[in-house]
matplotlib code that plots the C-alpha trace (Angstrom):
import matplotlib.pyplot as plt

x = [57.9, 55.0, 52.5, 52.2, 51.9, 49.0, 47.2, 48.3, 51.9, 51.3, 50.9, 53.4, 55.7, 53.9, 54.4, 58.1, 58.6, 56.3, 58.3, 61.6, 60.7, 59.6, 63.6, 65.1, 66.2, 67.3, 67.0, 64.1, 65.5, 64.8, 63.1, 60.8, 59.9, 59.3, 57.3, 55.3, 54.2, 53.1, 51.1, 49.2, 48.9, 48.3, 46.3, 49.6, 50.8, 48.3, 48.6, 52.6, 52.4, 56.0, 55.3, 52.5, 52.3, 50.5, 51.8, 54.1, 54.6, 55.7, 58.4, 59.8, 59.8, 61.5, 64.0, 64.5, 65.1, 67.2, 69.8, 69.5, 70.4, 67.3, 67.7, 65.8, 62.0, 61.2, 58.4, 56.2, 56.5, 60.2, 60.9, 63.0, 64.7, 64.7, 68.0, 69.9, 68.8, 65.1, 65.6, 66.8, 63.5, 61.5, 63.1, 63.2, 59.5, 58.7, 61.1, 59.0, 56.2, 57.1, 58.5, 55.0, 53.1, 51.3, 50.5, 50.7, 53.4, 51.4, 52.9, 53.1, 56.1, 57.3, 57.6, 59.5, 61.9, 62.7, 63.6, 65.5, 68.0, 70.9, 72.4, 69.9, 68.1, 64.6, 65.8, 67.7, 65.0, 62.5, 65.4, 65.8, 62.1, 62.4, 60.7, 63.0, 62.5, 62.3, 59.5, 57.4, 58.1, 56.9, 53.6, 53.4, 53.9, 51.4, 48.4, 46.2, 46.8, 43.5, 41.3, 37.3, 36.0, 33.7, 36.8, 39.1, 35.7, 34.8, 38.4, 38.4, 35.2, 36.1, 39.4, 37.6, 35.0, 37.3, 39.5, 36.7, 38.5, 42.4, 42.8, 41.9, 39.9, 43.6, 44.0, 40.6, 39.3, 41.4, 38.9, 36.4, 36.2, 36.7, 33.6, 32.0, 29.0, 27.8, 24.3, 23.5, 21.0, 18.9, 18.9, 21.4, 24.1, 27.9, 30.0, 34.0, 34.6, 32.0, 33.0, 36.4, 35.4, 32.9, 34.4, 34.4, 31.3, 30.0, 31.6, 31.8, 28.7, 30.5, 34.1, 32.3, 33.9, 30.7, 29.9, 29.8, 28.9, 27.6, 27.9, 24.2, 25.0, 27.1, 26.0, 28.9, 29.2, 32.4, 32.7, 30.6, 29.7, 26.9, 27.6, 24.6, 26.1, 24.2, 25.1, 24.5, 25.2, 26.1, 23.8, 24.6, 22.7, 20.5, 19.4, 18.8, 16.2, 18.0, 21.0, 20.7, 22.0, 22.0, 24.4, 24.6, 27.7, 28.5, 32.5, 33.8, 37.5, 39.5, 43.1, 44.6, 42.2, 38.5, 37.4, 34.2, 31.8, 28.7, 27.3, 23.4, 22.7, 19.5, 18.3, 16.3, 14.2, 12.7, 9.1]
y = [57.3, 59.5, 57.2, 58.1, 61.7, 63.2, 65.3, 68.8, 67.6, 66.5, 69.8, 71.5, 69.4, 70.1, 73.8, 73.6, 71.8, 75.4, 77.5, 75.8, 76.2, 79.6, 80.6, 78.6, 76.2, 72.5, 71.3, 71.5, 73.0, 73.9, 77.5, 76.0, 73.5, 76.4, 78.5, 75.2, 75.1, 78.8, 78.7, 75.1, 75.7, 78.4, 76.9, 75.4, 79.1, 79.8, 77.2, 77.5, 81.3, 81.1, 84.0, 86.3, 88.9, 89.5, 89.6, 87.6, 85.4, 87.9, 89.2, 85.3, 85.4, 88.4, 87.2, 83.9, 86.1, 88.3, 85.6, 83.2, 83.7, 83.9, 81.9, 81.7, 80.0, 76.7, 74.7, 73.0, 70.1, 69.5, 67.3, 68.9, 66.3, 66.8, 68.4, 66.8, 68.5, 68.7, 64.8, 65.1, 67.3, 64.4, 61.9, 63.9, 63.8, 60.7, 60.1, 62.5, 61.0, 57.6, 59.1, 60.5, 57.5, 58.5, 56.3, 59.9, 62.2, 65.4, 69.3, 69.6, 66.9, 68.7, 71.6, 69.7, 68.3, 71.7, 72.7, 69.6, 70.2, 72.7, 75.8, 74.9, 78.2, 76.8, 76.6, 79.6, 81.5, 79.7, 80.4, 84.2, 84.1, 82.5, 79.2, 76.2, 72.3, 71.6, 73.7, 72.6, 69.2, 69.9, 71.1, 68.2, 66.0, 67.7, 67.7, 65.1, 62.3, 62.5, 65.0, 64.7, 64.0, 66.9, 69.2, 67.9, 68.1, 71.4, 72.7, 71.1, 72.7, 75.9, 75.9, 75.1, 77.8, 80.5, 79.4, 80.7, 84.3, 83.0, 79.7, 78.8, 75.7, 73.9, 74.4, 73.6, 70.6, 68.6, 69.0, 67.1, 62.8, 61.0, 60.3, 63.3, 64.9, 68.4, 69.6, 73.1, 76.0, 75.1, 71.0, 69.9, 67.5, 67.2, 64.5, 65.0, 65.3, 68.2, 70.0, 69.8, 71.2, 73.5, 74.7, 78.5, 78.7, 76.9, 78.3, 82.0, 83.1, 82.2, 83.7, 87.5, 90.3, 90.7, 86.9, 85.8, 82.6, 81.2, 77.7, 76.8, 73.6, 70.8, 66.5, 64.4, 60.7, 58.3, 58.4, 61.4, 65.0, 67.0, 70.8, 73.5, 76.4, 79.9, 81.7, 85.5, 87.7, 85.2, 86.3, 87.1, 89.8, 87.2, 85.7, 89.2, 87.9, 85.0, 86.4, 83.8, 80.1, 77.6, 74.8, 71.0, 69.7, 66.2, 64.9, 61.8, 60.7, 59.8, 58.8, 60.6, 63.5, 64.5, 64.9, 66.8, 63.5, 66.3, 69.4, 70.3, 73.7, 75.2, 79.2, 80.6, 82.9, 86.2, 85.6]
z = [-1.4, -0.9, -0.2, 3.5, 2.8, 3.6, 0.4, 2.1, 2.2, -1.0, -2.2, -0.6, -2.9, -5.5, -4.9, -4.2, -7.9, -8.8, -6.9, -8.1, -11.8, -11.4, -10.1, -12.6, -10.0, -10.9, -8.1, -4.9, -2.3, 1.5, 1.0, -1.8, 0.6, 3.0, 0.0, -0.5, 3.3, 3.5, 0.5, 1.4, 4.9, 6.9, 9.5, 10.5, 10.6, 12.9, 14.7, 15.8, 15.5, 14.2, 11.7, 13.6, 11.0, 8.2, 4.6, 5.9, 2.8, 0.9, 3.5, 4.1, -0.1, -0.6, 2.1, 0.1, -3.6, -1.8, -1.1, -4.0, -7.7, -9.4, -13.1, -15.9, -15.8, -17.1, -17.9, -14.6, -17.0, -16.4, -14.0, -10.9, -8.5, -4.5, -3.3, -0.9, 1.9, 0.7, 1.0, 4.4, 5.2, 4.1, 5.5, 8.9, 8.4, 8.1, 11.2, 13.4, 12.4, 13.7, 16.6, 17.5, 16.8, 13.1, 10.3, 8.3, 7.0, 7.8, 7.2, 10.9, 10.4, 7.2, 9.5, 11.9, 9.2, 7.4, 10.8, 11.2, 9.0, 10.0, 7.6, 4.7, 4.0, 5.4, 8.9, 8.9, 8.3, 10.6, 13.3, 12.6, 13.3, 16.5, 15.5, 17.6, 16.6, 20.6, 21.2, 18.2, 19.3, 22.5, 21.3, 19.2, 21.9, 24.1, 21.7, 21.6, 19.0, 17.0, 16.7, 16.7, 13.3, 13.8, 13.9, 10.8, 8.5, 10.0, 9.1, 6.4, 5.1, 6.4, 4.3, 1.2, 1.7, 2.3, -0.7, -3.0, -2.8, -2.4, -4.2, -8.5, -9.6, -9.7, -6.2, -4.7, -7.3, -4.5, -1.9, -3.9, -3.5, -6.5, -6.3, -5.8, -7.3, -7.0, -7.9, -8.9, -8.0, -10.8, -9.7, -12.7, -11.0, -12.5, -11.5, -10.1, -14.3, -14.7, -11.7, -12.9, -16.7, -15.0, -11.9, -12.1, -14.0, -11.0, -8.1, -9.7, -6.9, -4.0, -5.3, -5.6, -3.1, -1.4, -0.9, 2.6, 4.5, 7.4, 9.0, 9.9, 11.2, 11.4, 12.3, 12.2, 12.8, 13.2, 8.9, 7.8, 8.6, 6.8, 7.2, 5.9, 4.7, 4.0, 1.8, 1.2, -2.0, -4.0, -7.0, -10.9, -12.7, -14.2, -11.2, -9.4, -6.8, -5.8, -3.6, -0.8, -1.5, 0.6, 0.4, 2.0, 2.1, 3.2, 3.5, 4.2, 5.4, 2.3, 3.1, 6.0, 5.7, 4.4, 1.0, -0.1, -1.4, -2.4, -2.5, -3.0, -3.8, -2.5, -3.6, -0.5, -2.6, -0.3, 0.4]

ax = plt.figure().add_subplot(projection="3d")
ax.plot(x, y, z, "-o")
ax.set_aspect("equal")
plt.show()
């Protein structure tokens, strides 16, 4: 049933099984659906400003503990079924999506079904906070259908950057292509395997406090965009003189959104 879903909305179900195991709950309900969304996507919070606060997350999840019973945790392995109305939310979804014209079940028509669905605990919340399915239809309706390639890579890319700090290896391995390659400071390359095996040892630079980054510059086409990315502090005590990295990144579209194909790593060494 999920083969229109986009990866992002993907992972928000993947997230709500989480976040259902980790209350005890047998079954996936509306507000882990809702936990799922917040932790995947917070362009989308951005975007619909239906939270505009910070630490939000942790306010809408204290809401959520404070009027559930909380049960013992099980095992991610177990397998937790969709609850009625987390069934509803999906198939509202994939309703909206139709409805707007899209081959994909995005999390902007997640949103729309968790909002969808009257009394469950998602949309009571989302209506305390003054979120309204009308006026996120409405915006919906008014945006354009497809945005520029240059824009989905660049968000993309910019989501996967940033994630260094926020997300583990579990969480950003998903960017890569399946076919993806990755080639280090020192000219070694790892296929999507390696990466996987390797991941924090390779990506440890750019996950430091003090690292930051700098979009150089982007070239797109219809089905790729190559992105240079600077990178400054990201040095290890071994490699004292090397605190400048920079990194070419090429993605391509892979399903309904774009995947990371490579990454070169270059060290700009001080003259």
């Amino acid at each position: 049933m999920f083969e229109r879903f986009t990866a992002k909305a993907r992972r928000v179900i993947f997230f709500a099984r989480y976040e259902a195991s980790n209350y005890g709950s047998p079954y996936i309900e509306t507000e882990h659906l809702l936990l799922g969304l917040l932790r995947e996507d917070h362009a989308l919070v951005a975007r619909f400003r239906f939270l505009g606060q910070t630490k939000v997350d942790s306010e809408i999840r204290t809401e959520i503990e404070s009027r559930i019973e909380r049960r013992e945790t099980f095992a991610t392995s177990v397998e937790v079924p969709l609850s009625t109305d987390s069934k509803k939310v999906l198939n509202l979804a994939a309703t909206e999506a139709e409805r707007l014209g899209h081959r994909h079940i995005g999390t902007e028509h997640l949103l729309l079904g968790l909002l969808g669905v009257e009394g469950s605990l998602a949309a009571q919340i989302f209506h305390a906070r003054g979120l309204r399915l009308a006026e996120i239809r409405g915006e919906l309706d008014s945006a354009s259908p497809q945005r520029q390639p240059r824009d989905a890579a660049l968000s993309r890319l910019q989501e996967f950057l940033g994630g260094f700090k926020k997300y583990n290896s579990e969480e950003l391995l998903p960017f890569f292509a399946k076919n993806a390659h990755f080639v280090d400071a020192s000219g070694k390359a790892w296929d999507r395997k390696e990466i996987a095996s390797h991941f924090e040892t390779l990506f440890i630079l750019y996950a430091k406090k003090n690292a930051t980054y700098t979009i150089e510059t982007i070239q797109d086409a219809r089905d790729t965009v190559v992105a240079i990315v600077l990178w400054k502090n990201a040095v290890l005590a071994s490699m004292e003189r090397v605190w400048m990295h920079r990194m070419s990144v090429v993605l391509v579209p892979e399903g309904e959104d774009w995947a990371i194909v490579s990454v070169q790593v270059t060290p700009v060494r001080p003259s």
